[in-house]
N, C-alpha and C positions, 0 to 999 in steps of 0.2 A: 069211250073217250074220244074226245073230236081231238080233229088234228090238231090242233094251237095246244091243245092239254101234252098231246103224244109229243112234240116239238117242245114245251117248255119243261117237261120230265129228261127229254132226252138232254134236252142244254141243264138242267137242276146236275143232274148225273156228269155231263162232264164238267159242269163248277165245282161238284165234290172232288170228282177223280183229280183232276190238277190240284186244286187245293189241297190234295193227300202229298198227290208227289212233291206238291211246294214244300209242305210240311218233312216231308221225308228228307228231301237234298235239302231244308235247313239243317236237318239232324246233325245229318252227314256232314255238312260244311263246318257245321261247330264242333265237332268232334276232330273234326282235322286241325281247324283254329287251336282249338285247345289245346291238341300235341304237340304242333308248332311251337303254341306259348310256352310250354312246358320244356320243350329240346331247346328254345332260345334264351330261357330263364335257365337251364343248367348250365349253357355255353357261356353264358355273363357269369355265374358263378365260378366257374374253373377260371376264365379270364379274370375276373376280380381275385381270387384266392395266389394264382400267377404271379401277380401285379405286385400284391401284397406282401409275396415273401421277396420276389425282386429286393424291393423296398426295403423291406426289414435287412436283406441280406448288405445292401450298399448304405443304410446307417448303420449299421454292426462297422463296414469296411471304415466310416468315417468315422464313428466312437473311436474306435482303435487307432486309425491315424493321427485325431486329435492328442491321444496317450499319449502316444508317442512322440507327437512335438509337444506333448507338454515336458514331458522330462528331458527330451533336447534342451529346452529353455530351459530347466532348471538347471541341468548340466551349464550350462553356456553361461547362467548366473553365479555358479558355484566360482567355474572356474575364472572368472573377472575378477570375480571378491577376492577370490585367492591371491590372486595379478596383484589387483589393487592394493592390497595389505602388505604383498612383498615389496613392492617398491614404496611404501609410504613410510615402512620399518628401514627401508634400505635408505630412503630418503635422511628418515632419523638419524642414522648411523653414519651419515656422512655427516650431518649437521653437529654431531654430538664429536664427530676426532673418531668414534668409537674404529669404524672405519677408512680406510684412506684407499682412492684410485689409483691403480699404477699403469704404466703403459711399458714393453718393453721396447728397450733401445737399442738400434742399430749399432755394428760397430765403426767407429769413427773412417774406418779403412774403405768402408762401402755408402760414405760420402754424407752419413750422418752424425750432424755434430750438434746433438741436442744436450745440455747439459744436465748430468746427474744432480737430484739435489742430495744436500746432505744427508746421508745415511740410506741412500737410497739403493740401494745395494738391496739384492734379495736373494730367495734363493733358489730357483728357476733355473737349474739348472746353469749355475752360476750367472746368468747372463745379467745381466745391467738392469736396470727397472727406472721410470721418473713417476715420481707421485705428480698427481694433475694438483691444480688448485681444486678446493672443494667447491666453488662458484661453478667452475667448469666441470666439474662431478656432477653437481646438483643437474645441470643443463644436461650431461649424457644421461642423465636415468631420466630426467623428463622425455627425451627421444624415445629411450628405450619403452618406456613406459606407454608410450604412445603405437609404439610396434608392435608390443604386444598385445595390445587393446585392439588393432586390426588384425593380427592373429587367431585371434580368438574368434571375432567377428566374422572373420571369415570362414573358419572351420564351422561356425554355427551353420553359417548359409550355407555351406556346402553338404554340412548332414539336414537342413531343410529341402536341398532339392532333389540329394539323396531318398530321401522319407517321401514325397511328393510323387515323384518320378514312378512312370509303370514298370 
């Protein structure tokens, strides 16, 4: 073998030998890739499943809050209707005579001198009574009626921020 032959077997030999080791530390480097992929592809799994029941767990929290101001509001409309019906009956009842307003009266000694109408007498513990006009009836229960419409109103709001509130 002449030299140039003995020289290009020796360089043939180490273009194998590297070429093995290249071969070799690809192995090796994709086999680590791979695990990587695998321990980073479980770590997104736990994180997504995490996530997930988070999620689930604050719409359940919000299902449930919703419930619950749902039948707030139903409450809150029950009891209007109710409001409402009693004063419209009550409105009735003034309109019909059926009932009459009374206010009671001071005695003339403690500088009120409003006059009794007739028959106005009740029985209150004997004390004195005046029937109002029913025009002026009508006009207190529209007040009232008004007072209690923000009564109500307001107890709603109050059990909304009640229900809302941490």
């Amino acid at each position: 073998m002449t030299p140039g032959q003995i020289l290009a077997s020796i360089l043939l030999a180490l273009a194998i030998g590297f070429g093995g080791a290249w071969q070799v530390q690809d192995w090796r480097m994709g086999k680590q890739l791979a695990e990587q992929a695998g321990l980073h592809k479980d770590d997104l799994a736990a994180i997504s499943s995490a996530a997930a029941s988070q999620a689930r767990g604050e719409q359940d929290k919000r299902l449930a809050l919703e419930q619950k101001l749902s039948g707030q509001d139903q409450q809150h409309t029950k009891e209007l209707s109710d409001a409402q019906r009693n004063q419209a009956r009550l409105r009735d009842q003034l309109a019909t005579a059926d009932v009459r307003l009374s206010v009671l009266l001071e005695d003339s000694a403690n500088g009120c001198d409003v006059p009794a109408a007739p028959g106005a007498a009740g029985v209150v513990h004997a004390a004195r009574r005046a029937q109002l006009d029913p025009a002026h009836a009508q006009r207190i229960i529209a007040i009232t009626d008004g007072g209690d419409r923000g009564l109500i109103a307001l107890r709603a709001c109050q059990a909304y921020v009640r229900a809302i509130a941490p």
